[in-house]
N, C-alpha and C positions, 0 to 999 in steps of 0.2 A: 459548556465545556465538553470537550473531546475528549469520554473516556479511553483508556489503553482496555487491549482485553487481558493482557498478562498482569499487568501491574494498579495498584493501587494509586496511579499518578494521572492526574488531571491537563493537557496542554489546554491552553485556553483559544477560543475559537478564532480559525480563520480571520473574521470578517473585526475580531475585537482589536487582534494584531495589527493587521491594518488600520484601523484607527487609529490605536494607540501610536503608532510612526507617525501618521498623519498630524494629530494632537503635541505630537513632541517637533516638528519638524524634522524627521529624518527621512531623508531620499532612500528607501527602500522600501523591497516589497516584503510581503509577511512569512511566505515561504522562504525566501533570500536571505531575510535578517535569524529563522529557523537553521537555516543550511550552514551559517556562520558560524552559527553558535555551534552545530554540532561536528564542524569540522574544526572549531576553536579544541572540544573537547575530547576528538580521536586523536587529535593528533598532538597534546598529553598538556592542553592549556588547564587551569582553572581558572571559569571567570566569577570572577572578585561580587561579592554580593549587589554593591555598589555602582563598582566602574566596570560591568563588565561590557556595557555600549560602546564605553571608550577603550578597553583591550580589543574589540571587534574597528577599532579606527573606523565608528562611526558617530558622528557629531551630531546632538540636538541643539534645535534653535531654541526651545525650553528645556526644564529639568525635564526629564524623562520616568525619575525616581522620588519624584515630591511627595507619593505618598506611596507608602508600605502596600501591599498587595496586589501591585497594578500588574495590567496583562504584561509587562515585561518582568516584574520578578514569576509571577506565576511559571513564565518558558521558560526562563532557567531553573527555576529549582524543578517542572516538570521533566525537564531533558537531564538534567544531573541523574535526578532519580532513573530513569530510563536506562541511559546508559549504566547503571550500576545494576540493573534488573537480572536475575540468573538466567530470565526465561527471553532473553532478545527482546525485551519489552517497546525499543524503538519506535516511534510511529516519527511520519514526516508532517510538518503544519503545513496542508495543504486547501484548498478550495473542497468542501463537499460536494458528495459525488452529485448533486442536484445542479453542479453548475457545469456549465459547456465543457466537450472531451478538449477542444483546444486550448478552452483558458487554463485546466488542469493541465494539459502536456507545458504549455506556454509556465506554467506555477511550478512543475516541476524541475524545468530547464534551469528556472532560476534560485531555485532548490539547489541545485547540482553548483553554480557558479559562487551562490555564496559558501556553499561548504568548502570548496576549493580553495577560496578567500579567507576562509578562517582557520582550515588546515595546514595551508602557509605561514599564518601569522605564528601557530605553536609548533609546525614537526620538527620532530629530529633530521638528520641530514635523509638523505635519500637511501643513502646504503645503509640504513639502519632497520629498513622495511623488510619485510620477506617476500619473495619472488610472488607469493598470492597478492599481496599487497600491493606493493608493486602495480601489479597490473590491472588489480580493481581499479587503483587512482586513475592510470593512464581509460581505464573504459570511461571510467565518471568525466576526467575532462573531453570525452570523444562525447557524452551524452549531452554537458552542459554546452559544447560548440554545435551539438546535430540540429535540425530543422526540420521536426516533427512536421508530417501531413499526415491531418487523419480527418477521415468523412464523417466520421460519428455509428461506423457499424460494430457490431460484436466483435469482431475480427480485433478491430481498433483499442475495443475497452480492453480486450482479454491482453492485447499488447502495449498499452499504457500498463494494465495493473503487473505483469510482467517486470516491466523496465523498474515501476515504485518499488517492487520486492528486492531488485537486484541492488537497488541503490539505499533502497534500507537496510541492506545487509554490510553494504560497505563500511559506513563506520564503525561498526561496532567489530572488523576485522582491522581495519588502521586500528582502532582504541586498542586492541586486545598486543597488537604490533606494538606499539607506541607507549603505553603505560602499563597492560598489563603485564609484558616480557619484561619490562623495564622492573617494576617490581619484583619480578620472581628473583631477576639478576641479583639486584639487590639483597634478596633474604638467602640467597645461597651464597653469597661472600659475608 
């Protein structure tokens, strides 16, 4: 498991994630099915202990959930925890740095599209966002449409790890947009 450095919350690895879609039949990758979920949760979903595969409108050819502790409850209740972290505790389920810079830009790409996917299924209207907002989301779908070339130099990692910071930072500005304002609203009326 992938510890966080800020928080006490475990995501489970890359490589388990992946199997575990594999294992369940579902058409996704393991970053993508990450990105959903945490754009399911900035943009002010809760998914359901249960059905949260089927709030993300993705279908297994098996249970997915037949037994308690698998690497898909682990991501959710890792990523709930996260986002609820004081300290930006965020991390993105991605490829370890041990594996190629293209399959990681390529793992981040699709990072970015299912977030997108999953921030549709819960936001509030558009005009609900703040202008920073706003225009994070418009960068995130400019990154999940771009066409990363990279040669594998320093140049390249230092601008890969770059782009993960910006994009780890997004959600948790939609969440703070999206539920956290929404709450405060709420406890001042």
């Amino acid at each position: 498991m992938t510890r966080t450095e800020s928080a006490d919350v475990a995501l489970p690895e890359h490589a388990r994630v992946t199997d575990a879609l594999r294992d369940a039949g579902i058409a996704a990758d393991a970053s993508e099915l990450h990105g959903a979920l945490c754009g399911y949760i900035a943009g002010g979903g809760r998914p359901d202990r249960v059905e949260w595969l089927g709030q993300l409108q993705l279908e297994a050819e098996r249970d997915a959930h037949a037994d308690r502790g698998t690497s898909f409850d682990t991501l959710r209740t890792a990523t709930l925890a996260q986002f609820d972290d004081p300290a930006c505790g965020l991390h993105l389920l991605l490829p370890d740095d041990e594996t190629s810079l293209p399959e990681r830009a390529d793992a981040l790409l699709a990072w970015c599209r299912g977030f997108l996917g999953g921030f549709g299924l819960a936001a509030p209207p558009a005009e609900a966002l703040s202008a920073e907002s706003a225009e994070a989301l418009e960068d995130m779908g400019r990154i999940a449409a771009a066409d990363l070339g990279y040669e594998g130099s320093e140049e390249d990692e230092d601008a890969l790890a770059q782009i993960v910071e910006f994009v780890r930072m997004t959600p948790l500005l939609l969440h703070a947009d999206c539920v956290s304002a929404g709450r405060r609203r709420r406890k001042a009326h």
